[in-house]
C-alpha positions as CSV (number, residue, x, y, z in Angstrom):
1,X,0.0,0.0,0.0
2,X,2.9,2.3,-0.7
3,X,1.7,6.1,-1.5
4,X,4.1,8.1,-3.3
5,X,4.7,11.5,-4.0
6,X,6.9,14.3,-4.8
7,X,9.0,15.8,-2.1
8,X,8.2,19.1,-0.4
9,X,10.8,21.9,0.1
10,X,10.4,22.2,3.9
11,X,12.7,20.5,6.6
12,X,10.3,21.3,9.5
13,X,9.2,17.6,9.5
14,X,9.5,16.8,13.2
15,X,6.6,14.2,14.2
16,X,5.4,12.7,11.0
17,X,5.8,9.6,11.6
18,X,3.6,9.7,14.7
19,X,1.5,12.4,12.7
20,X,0.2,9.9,10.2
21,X,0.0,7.0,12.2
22,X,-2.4,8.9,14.8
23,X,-4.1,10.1,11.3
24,X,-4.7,6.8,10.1
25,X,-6.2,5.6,13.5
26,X,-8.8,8.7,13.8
27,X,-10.2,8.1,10.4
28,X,-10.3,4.4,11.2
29,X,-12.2,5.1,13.7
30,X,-14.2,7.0,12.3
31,X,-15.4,3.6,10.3
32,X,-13.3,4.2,7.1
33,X,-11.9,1.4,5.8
34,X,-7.9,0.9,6.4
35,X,-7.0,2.0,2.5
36,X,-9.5,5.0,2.6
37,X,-8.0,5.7,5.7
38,X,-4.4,5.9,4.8
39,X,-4.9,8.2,1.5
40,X,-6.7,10.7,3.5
41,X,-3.7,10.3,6.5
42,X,-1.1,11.0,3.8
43,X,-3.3,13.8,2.4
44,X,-3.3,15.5,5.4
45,X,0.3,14.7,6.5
46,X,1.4,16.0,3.2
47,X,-0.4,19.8,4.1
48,X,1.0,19.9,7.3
49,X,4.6,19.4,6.3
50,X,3.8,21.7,3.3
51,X,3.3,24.4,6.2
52,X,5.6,23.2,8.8
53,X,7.8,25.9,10.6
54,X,10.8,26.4,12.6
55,X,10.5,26.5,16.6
56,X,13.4,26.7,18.2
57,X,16.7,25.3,16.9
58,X,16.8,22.6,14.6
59,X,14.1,20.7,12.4
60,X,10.7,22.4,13.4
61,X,7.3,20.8,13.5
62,X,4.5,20.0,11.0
63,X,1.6,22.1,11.1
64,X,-1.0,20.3,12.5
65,X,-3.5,23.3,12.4
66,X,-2.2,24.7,9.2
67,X,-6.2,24.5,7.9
68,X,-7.6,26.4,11.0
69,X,-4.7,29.1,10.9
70,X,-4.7,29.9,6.7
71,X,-4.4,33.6,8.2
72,X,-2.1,33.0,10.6
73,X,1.7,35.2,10.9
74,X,3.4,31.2,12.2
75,X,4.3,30.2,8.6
76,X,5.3,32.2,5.1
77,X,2.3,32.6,2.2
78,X,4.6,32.5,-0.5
């Protein structure tokens, strides 16, 4: 069941592992079925490294919220 996809320009990636494997549960058990499941996971994984940012020193978090905070000043619009 790989999922592949072209790689995004951010190194703020800290937690994705854990990130998409919490994803995948909540839609599972939500009743979608365990493909469904993944492709929305990865779907949403894929945004929130998209508008990960730096915190601190080092390799910053994903966005988790990055749908809730469009407007927000925590990561760059361009």
């Amino acid at each position: 069941m790989g999922r592949a996809s072209d790689r995004l320009d951010n190194q703020h990636t800290h937690g994705t592992g854990c990130t998409l494997s919490a994803a995948i549960a909540a839609r599972m058990a939500l009743g979608e079925a365990l493909p469904d499941s993944v492709r929305q996971a990865k779907k949403y994984v894929t945004e929130a490294i998209r508008h990960g940012f730096a915190l601190g020193q080092g390799i910053g978090p994903t966005h988790h919220f990055h749908s809730l905070w469009r407007d927000s000043h925590v990561y760059d619009h361009s």
